[in-house]
Each structure stands twice: as structure tokens, then as C-alpha cells.
One Martini backbone bead per residue (centre of mass of N, CA, C, O) as a GRO file, in nm:
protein
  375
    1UNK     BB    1  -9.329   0.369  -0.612
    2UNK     BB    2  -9.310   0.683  -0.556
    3UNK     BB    3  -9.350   1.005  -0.682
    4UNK     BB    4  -9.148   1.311  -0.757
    5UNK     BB    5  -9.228   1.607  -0.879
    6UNK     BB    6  -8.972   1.836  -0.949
    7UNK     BB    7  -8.950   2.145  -0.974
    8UNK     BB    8  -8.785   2.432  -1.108
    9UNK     BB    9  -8.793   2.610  -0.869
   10UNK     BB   10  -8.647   2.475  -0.657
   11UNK     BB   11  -8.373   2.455  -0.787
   12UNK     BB   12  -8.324   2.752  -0.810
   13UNK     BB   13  -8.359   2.832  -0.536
   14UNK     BB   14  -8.138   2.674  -0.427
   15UNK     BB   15  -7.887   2.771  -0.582
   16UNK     BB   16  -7.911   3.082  -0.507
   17UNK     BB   17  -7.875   2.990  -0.201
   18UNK     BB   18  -7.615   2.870  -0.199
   19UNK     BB   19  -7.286   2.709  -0.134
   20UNK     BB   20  -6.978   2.664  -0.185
   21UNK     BB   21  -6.803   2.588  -0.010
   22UNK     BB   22  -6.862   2.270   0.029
   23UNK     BB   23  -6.819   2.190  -0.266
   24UNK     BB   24  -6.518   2.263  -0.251
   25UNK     BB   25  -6.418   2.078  -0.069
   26UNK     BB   26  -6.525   1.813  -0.187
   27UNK     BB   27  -6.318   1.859  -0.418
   28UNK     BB   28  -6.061   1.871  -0.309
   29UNK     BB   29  -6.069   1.600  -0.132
   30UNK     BB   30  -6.083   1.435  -0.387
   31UNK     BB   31  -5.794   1.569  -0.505
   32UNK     BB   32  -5.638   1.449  -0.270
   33UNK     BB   33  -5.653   1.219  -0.303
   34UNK     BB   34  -5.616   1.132  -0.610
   35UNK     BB   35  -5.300   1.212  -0.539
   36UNK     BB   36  -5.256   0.975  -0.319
   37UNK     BB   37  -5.477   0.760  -0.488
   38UNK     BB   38  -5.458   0.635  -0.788
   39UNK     BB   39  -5.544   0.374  -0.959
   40UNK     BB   40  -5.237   0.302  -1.044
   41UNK     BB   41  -5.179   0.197  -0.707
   42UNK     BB   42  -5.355  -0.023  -0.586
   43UNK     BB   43  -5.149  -0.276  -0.697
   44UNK     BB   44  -4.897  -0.122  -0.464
   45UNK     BB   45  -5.037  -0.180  -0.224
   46UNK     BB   46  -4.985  -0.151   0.129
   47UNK     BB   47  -5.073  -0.256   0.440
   48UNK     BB   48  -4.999   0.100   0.538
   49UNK     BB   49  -5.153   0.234   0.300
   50UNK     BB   50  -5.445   0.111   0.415
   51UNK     BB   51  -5.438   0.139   0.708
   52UNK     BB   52  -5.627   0.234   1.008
   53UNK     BB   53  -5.415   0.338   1.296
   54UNK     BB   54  -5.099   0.492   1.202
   55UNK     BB   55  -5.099   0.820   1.159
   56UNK     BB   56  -5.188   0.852   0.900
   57UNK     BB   57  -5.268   0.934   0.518
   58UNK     BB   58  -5.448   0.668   0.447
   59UNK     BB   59  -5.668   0.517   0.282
   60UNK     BB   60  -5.875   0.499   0.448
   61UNK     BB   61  -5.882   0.761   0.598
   62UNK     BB   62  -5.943   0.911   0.331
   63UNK     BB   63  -6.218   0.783   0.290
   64UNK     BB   64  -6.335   0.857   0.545
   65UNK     BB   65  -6.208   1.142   0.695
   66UNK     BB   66  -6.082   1.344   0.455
   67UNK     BB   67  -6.372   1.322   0.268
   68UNK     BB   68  -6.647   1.384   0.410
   69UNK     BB   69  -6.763   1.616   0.255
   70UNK     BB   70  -6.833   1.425   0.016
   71UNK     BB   71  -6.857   1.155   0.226
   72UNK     BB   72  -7.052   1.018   0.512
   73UNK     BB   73  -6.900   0.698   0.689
   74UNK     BB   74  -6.912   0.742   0.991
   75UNK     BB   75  -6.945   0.496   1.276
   76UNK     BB   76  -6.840   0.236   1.239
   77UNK     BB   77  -6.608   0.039   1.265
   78UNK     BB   78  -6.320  -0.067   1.100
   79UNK     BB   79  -6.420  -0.357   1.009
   80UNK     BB   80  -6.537  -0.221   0.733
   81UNK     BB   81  -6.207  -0.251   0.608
   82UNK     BB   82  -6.097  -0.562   0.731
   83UNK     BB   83  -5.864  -0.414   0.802
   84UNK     BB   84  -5.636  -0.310   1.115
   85UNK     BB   85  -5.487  -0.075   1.359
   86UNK     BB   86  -5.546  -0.146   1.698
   87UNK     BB   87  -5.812  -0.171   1.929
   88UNK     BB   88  -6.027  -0.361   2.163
   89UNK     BB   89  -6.288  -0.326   2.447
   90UNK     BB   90  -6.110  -0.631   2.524
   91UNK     BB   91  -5.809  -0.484   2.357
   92UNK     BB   92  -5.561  -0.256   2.447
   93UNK     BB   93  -5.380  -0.390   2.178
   94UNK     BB   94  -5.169  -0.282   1.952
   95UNK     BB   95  -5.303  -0.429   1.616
   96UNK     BB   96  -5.411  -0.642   1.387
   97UNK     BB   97  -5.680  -0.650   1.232
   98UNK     BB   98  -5.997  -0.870   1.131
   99UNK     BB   99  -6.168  -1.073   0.929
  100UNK     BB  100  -6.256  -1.366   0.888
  101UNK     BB  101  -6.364  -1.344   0.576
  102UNK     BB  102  -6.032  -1.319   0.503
  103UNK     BB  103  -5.894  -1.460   0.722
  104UNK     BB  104  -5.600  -1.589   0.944
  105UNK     BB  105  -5.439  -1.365   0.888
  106UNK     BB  106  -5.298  -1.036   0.789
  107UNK     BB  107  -5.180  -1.113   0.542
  108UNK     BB  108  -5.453  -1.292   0.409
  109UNK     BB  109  -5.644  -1.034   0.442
  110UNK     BB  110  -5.530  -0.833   0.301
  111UNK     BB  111  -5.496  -0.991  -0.008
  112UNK     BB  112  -5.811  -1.005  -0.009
  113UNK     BB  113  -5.880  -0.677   0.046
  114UNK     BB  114  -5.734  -0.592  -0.227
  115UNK     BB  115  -5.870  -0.796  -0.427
  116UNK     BB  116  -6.139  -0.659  -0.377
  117UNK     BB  117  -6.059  -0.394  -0.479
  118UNK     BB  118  -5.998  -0.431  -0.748
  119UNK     BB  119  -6.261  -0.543  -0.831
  120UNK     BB  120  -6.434  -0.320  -0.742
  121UNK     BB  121  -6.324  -0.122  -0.999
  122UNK     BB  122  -6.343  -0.277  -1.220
  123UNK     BB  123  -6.679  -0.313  -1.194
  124UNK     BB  124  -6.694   0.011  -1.207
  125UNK     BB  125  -6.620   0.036  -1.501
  126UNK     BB  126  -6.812  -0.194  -1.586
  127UNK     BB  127  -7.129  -0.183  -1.446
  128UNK     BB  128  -7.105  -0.449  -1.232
  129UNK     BB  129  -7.343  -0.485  -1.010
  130UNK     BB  130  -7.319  -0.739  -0.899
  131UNK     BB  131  -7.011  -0.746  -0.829
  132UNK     BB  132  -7.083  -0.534  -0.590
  133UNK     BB  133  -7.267  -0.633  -0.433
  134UNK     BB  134  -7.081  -0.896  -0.378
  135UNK     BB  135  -6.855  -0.753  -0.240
  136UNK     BB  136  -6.686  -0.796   0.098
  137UNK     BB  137  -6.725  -0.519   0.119
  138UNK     BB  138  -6.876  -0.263   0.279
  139UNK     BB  139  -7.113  -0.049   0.162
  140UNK     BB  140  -7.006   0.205   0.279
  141UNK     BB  141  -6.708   0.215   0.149
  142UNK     BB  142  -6.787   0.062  -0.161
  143UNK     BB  143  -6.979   0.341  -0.247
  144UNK     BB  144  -6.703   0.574  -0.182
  145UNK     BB  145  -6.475   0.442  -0.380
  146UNK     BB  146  -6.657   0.495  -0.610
  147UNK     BB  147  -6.738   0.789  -0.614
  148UNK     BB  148  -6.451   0.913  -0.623
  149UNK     BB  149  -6.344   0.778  -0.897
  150UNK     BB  150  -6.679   0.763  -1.011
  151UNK     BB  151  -6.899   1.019  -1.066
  152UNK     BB  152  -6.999   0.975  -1.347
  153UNK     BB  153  -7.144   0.689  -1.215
  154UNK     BB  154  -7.128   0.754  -0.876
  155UNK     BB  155  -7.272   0.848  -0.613
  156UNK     BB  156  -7.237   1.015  -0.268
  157UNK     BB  157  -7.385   0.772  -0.154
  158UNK     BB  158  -7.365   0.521   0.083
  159UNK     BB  159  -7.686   0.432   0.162
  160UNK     BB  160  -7.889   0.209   0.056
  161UNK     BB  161  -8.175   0.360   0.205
  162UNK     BB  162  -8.130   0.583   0.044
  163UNK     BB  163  -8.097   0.545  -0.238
  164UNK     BB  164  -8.399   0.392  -0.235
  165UNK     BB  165  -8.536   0.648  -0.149
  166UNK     BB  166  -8.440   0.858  -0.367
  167UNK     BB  167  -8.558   0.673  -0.615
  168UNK     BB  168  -8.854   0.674  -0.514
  169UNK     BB  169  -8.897   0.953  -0.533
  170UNK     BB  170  -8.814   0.964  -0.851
  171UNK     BB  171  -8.898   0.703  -1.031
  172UNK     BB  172  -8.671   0.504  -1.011
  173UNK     BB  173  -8.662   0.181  -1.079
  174UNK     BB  174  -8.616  -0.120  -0.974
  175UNK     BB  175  -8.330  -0.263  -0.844
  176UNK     BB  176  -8.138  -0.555  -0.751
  177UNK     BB  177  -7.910  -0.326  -0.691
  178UNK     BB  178  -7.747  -0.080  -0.552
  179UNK     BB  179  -7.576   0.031  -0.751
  180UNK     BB  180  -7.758   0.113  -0.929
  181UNK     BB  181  -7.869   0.340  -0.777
  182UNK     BB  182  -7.608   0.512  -0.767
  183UNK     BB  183  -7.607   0.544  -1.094
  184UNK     BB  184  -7.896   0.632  -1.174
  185UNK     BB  185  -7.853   0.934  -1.002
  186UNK     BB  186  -7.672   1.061  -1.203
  187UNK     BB  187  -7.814   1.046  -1.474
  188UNK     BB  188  -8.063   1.198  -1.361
  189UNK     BB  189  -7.940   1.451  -1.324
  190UNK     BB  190  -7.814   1.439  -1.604
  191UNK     BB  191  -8.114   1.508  -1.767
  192UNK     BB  192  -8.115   1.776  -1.614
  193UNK     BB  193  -8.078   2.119  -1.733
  194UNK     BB  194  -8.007   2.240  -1.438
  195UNK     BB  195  -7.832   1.951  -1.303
  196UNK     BB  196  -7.573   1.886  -1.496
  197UNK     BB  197  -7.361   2.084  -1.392
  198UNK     BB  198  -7.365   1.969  -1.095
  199UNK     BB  199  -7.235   1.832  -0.876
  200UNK     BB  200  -7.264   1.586  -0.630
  201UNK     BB  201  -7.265   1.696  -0.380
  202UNK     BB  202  -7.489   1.963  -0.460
  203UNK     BB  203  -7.735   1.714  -0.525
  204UNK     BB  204  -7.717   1.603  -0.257
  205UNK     BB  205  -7.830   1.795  -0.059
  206UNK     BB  206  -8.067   1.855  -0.188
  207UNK     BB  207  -8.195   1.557  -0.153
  208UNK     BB  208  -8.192   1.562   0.135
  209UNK     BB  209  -8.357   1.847   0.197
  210UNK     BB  210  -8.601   1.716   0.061
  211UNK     BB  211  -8.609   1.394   0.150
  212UNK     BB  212  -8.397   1.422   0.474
  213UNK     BB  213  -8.399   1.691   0.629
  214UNK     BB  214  -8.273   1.557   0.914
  215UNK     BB  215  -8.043   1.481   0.791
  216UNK     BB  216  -7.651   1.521   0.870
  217UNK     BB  217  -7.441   1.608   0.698
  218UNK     BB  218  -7.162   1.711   0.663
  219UNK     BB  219  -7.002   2.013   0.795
  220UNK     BB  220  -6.861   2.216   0.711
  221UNK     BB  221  -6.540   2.342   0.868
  222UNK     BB  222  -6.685   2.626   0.853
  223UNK     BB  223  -6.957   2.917   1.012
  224UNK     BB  224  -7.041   3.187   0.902
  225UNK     BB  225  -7.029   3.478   1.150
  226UNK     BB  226  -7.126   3.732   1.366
  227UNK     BB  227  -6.963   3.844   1.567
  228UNK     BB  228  -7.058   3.930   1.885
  229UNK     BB  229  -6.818   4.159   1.895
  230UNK     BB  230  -6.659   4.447   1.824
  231UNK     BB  231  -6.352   4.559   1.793
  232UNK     BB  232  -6.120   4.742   1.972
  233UNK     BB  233  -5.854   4.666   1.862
  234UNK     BB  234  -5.523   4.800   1.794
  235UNK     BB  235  -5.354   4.821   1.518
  236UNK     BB  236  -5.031   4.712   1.450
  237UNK     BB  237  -4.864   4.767   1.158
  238UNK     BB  238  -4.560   4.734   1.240
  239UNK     BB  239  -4.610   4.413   1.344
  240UNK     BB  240  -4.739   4.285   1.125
  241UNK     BB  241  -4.566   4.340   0.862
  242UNK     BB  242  -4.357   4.166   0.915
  243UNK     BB  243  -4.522   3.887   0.877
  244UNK     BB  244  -4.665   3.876   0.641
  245UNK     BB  245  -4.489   3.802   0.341
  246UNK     BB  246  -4.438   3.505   0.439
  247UNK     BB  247  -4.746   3.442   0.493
  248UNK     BB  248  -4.858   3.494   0.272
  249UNK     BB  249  -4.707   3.319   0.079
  250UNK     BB  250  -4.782   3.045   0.225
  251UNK     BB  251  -5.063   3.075   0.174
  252UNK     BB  252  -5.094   3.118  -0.105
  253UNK     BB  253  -4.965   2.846  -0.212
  254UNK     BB  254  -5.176   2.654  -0.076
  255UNK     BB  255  -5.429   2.738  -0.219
  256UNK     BB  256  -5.333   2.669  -0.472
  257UNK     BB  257  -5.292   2.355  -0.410
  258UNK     BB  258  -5.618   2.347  -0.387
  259UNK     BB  259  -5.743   2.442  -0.614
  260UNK     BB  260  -5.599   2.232  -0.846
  261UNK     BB  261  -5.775   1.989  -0.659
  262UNK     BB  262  -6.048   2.093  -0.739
  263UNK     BB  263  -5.994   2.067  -1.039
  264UNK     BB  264  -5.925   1.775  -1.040
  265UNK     BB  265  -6.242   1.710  -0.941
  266UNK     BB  266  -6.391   1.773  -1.207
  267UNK     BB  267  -6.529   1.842  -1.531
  268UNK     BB  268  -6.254   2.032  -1.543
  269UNK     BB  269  -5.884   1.937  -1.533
  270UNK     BB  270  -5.784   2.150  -1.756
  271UNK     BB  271  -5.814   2.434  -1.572
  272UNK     BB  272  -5.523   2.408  -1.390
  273UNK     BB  273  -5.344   2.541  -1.606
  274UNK     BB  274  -5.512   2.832  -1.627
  275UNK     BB  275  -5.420   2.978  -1.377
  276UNK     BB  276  -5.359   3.289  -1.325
  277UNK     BB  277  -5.117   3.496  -1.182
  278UNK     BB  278  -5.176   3.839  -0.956
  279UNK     BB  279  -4.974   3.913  -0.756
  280UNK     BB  280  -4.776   4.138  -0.902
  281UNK     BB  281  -5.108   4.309  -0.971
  282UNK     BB  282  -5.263   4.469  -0.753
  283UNK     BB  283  -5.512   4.619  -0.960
  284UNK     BB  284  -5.679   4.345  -0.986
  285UNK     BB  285  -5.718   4.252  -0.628
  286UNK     BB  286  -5.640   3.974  -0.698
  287UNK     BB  287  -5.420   3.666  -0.725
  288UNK     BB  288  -5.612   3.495  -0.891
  289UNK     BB  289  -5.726   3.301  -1.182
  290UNK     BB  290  -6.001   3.096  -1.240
  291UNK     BB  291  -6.239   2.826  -1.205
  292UNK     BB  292  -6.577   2.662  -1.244
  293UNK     BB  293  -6.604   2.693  -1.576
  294UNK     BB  294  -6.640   2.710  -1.848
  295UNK     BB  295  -6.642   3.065  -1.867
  296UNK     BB  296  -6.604   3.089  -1.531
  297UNK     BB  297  -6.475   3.311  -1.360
  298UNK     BB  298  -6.219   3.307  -1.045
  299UNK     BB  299  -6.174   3.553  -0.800
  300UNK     BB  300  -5.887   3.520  -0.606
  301UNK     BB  301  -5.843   3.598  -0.252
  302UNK     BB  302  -5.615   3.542  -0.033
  303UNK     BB  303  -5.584   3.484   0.321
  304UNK     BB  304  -5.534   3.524   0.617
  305UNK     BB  305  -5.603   3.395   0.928
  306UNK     BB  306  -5.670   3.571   1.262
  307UNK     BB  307  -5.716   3.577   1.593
  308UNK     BB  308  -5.877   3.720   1.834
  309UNK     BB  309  -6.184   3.801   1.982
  310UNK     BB  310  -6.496   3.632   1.885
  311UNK     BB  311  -6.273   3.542   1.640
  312UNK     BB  312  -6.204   3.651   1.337
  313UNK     BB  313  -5.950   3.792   1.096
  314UNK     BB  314  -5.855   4.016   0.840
  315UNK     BB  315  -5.707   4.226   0.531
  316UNK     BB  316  -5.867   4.470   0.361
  317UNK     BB  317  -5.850   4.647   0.092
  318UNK     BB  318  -5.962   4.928  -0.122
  319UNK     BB  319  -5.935   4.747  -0.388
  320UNK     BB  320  -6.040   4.461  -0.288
  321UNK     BB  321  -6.353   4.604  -0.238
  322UNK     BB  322  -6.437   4.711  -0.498
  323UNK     BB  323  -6.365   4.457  -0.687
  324UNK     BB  324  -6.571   4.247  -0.533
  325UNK     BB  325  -6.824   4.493  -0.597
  326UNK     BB  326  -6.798   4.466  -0.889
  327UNK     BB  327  -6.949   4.375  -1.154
  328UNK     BB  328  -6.773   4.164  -1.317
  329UNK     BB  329  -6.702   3.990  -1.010
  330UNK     BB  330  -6.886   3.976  -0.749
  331UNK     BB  331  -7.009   3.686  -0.842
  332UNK     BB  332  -6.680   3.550  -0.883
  333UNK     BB  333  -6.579   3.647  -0.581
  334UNK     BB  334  -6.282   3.502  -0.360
  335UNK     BB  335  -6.231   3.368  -0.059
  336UNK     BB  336  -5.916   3.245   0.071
  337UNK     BB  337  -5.929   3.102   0.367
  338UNK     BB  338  -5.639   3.066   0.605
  339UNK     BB  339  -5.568   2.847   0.798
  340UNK     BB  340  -5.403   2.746   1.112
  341UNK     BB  341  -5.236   2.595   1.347
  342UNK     BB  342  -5.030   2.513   1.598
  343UNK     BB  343  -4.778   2.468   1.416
  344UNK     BB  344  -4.786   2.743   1.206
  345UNK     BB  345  -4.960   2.566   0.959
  346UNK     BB  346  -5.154   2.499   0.701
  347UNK     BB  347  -5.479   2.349   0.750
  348UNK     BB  348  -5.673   2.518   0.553
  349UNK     BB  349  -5.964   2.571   0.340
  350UNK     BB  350  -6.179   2.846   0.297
  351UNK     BB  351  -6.441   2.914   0.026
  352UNK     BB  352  -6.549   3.231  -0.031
  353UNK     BB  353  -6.814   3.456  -0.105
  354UNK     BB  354  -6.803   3.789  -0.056
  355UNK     BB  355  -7.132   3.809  -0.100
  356UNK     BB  356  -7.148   3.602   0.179
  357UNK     BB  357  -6.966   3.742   0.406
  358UNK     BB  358  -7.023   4.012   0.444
  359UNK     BB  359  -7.331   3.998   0.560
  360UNK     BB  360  -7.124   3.806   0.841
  361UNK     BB  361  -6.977   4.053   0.905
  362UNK     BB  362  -6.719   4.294   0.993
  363UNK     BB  363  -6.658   4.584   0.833
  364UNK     BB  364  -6.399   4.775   0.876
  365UNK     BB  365  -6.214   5.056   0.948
  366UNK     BB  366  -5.832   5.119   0.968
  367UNK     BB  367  -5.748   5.240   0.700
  368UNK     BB  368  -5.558   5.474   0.496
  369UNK     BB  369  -5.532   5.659   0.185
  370UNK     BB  370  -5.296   5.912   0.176
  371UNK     BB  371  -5.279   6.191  -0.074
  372UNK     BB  372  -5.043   6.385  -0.244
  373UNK     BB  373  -4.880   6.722  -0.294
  374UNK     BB  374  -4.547   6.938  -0.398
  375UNK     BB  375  -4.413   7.205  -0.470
   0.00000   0.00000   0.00000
């Protein structure tokens, strides 16, 4: 196998420029998953808990469409989770589907379905890498179920041909099971120390760059950029005032319980523990005071966002722009941005960097405080 020796400056120019949104949305989704489906459930899964195709976020569902971020595993036809509820182009009634290699009824397709799943983790605990890989689940789902699970063991490739492709320009010896080389690129990581701290997302992104740049890993949720044009519309403070003080603590509370899920997928989910609410102490400047890693501090500014022509747009005081911009917090200062859906309902969090923001932003100045005394 050919083998790349990648320099030390590779990795830092990587980090320098990285954008943590992406590795944060990739953190809470596997944190929502771990809250929805831990381990110890998986025992008294039901059929409804685990089919793709009831309208629910399912076991299926959650690991391929709502953990996207963690790992992109979208292609394949439902057929490669065993069984499903659906239609098929041949049959547009909706009904539970299987492999014949399950069984022969949807009761015996499950019950197989669920035993290949236990044996899965069981044999992901043990690194009994011939067991997984003879596991009759299809080898992208669960390379996905394993990697959710066990980061610290399996990395979140879930593509044979890639596994080992990027396994062969690292120099990492061959080896007889995929999973084994799912295995071996977490160890790899953790090898060096530039890059043993950083997340499996993080380390993915760059391994594709590196080596697959034409790969296109599943997308951030949103693309921060400057609106088209400057927005001319007139800020109504007293119409707007009104819905302020609700959406605001809906929004607030959203984000704490995304932060918490993003926190209980690292490598220090008792960090969850330890988040400050600065809510009530405005002088602050941001709302939570959480972590990125033990001793790193992250100050954390909730925002609604709001729509509006050309773009989205929050409000920002001129105390929490001071403080975004300050020595101490600068680096390490986050708006976390509630998008709402139609419902009317927090629909998602992007966690962006101030000091990435500002750059792709139009920053206005709308109001001012005036101060003055009076003999």
C-alpha cells in the first residue's frame, strides 16, 4: 500500500481555518441519538422503535437522516436496515418490507434484524472484528451504528472502499476485516499529538480533504455569507419588544439542551454538568458560560434569528459585542443561532464563532444608549 507522510503544518494550517460549526451540529446529533437510543435500550426495542417509514424519529431514521452530520450514509434503499415500512416502484402500498435473508414474516425478519443489532454492539465492545464483519447488517449502517456508539473505537467512515483507501495512504498495515481498519484510523488519530484531541467529525473532514477532496461529506445545516444587499427596513424596538422576552427564553432553553447533547458526546460529557446560566448577570455579555474541552472555556450568546429579506438577521447590544471582541473571551466567544421552523417552534441550533461571523456578516449599528444625569 502507498503510504503519505503528512507534515505537522498540514494539520495546524487545517485547524487554524477550521470551522467548528459543523463538528458541533455532528457532537449534539450523536448526543440526541445517545439520549434517544443508549445502549441499554436496545434490548426492548420494538418494531416501531427501529423501522424507517412511520413518520417518527426511529432508530433507522435517527441513524441515517437526523446524525447526517456525524456520518453520511443517504443512498442505499431502506432494504439495507432489514426491514422498513414502506412502498416499493413496483408496489405503492405502504407495509412493512424485508430481506428474505431475515426471514420469511415481518415478526421473524425483526427478530433477526434486532438479534444481528445486539450481536453487533456486543462484538463492537469486544474489537471482534470477524463478528462484525460477518454480521448480516449492510456494512454501511452498521459501521454508522458502531461509530455512534464506540468513537473511541470506530471511526465514522462507513465506506469500505474509503476505510481502506485512507487506511493505505496512511501507512496502516493491511488487514483481513473492515472494521478492523474503522478501528485502526481512530488509534492512528490518536497517535499523534496534534490530532488526539480532536473529534472523529474533525478528523474526518480532513482525511476527506487530504484524500478524497472531490468527496462531498454531508453539508453544515447553514452557510454563513454576506446578504446580497444591506437591509434598509426600519426596526420597530416597541412591536418587536413584545415577542422579545418569550422567544428569547424558548430559544435560550433550546440551545442549553443542545449544548448538554453536544457535551455528552465528547470525550468529557461531565462537562455537562458544569455549564454557568449568566442569564440574569447581562454584564457578562453572553448567556451560558460552557466548555469545549477540560480548561477551555466556551461563552456562549443565544440569538432567535429572524427572517428577513435577503438574509436572517439577529440584535446584537453594544456590551456583547464588546465582550465577543475582548482579549479574553474572543477566541472562544459563540453565538448560538435558533432558526425556528414553521411551526413556529425551535427547529435547530448553529453554533458559529463570532470571530467567523463578524467577517460574513453585515454588522449595523440600530440603536444606541443614551445616558446623561439631570441637576
Amino acid at each position: 500500500m502507498p503510504h503519505t507522510s503528512i507534515p505537522d503544518s498540514e494539520f495546524r494550517t487545517f485547524a487554524r481555518s477550521y470551522s467548528t460549526t459543523r463538528e458541533d451540529e455532528a457532537l449534539a446529533a450523536r448526543g440526541d441519538f445517545l439520549q434517544a437510543f443508549p445502549l441499554s435500550s436496545l434490548k426492548t426495542l420494538t418494531l416501531d422503535d427501529y423501522v424507517i417509514g412511520k413518520g417518527t424519529a426511529s432508530f433507522c431514521a435517527r441513524v441515517e437522516a437526523k446524525t447526517r452530520a456525524w456520518a453520511y450514509i443517504q443512498g442505499a434503499t431502506s432494504f439495507k436496515f432489514g426491514i422498513y415500512f414502506g412502498r416499493t416502484k413496483s408496489d405503492p402500498a405502504k407495509k412493512y418490507r424485508f430481506t428474505n435473508k431475515f426471514g420469511n414474516s415481518e415478526a421473524e425478519a425483526f427478530k433477526n434484524v434486532k438479534a444481528a443489532l445486539l450481536k453487533l454492539v456486543k462484538a463492537g465492545e469486544d474489537l471482534d472484528f470477524q463478528t462484525i464483519d460477518e454480521n448480516p447488517l449492510s456494512q454501511m449502517f452498521k459501521a454508522k451504528i458502531l461509530s455512534l456508539y464506540f468513537p473511541e473505537k470506530f471511526f465514522n467512515v462507513c465506506s469500505s472502499e474509503h476505510l481502506e483507501m485512507m487506511a493505505g495512504e496512511l501507512g496502516i498495515s493491511e488487514h483481513k476485516y473492515v472494521s478492523e481498519y474503522q478501528h485502526r484510523l481512530v488509534e492512528f488519530k490518536n497517535k499523534n499529538r496534534l490530532t488526539r484531541n480532536w473529534s472523529n467529525p474533525r478528523y474526518m473532514e480532513f482525511l476527506y480533504g487530504r484524500f478524497l477532496p472531490s468527496h462531498k461529506t454531508a453539508p453544515a445545516t447553514g452557510t454563513i455569507e454576506k446578504p446580497k444587499s444591506p437591509s434598509k427596513r426600519r426596526v420597530n424596538f416597541a412591536e418587536l419588544q413584545e415577542g422579545w422576552a418569550e422567544i428569547g427564553k424558548l430559544s435560550e432553553e433550546f440551545a442549553l439542551a443542545w449544548e448538554r447533547k453536544r457535551l455528552a458526546a465528547t470525550k468529557f460529557p461531565e462537562l455537562a454538568a458544569k455549564i454557568a446560566d449568566r442569564r440574569d448577570r447581562p454584564a457578562y455579555g453572553y448567556d451560558f458560560r460552557s466548555y469545549t474541552a477540560p480548561g477551555q472555556e466556551r461563552y456562549i450568546e443565544v440569538k432567535s434569528v429572524g427572517k428577513e429579506k435577503g438574509g436572517y438577521r439577529f440584535f446584537l447590544s453594544e456590551n456583547e459585542k464588546g465582550i465577543s471582541n475582548s482579549d479574553p473571551c474572543r477566541d472562544d466567544y459563540y453565538f448560538y443561532l435558533v432558526f425556528y421552523g414553521s411551526d413556529k417552534k425551535p427547529e435547530r441550533v448553529d453554533a458559529v464563532r463570532a470571530q467567523e461571523l463578524y467577517p460574513k456578516a453585515l454588522v449595523e449599528a440600530c440603536a444606541f444608549r443614551v445616558r446623561f444625569s439631570v441637576d
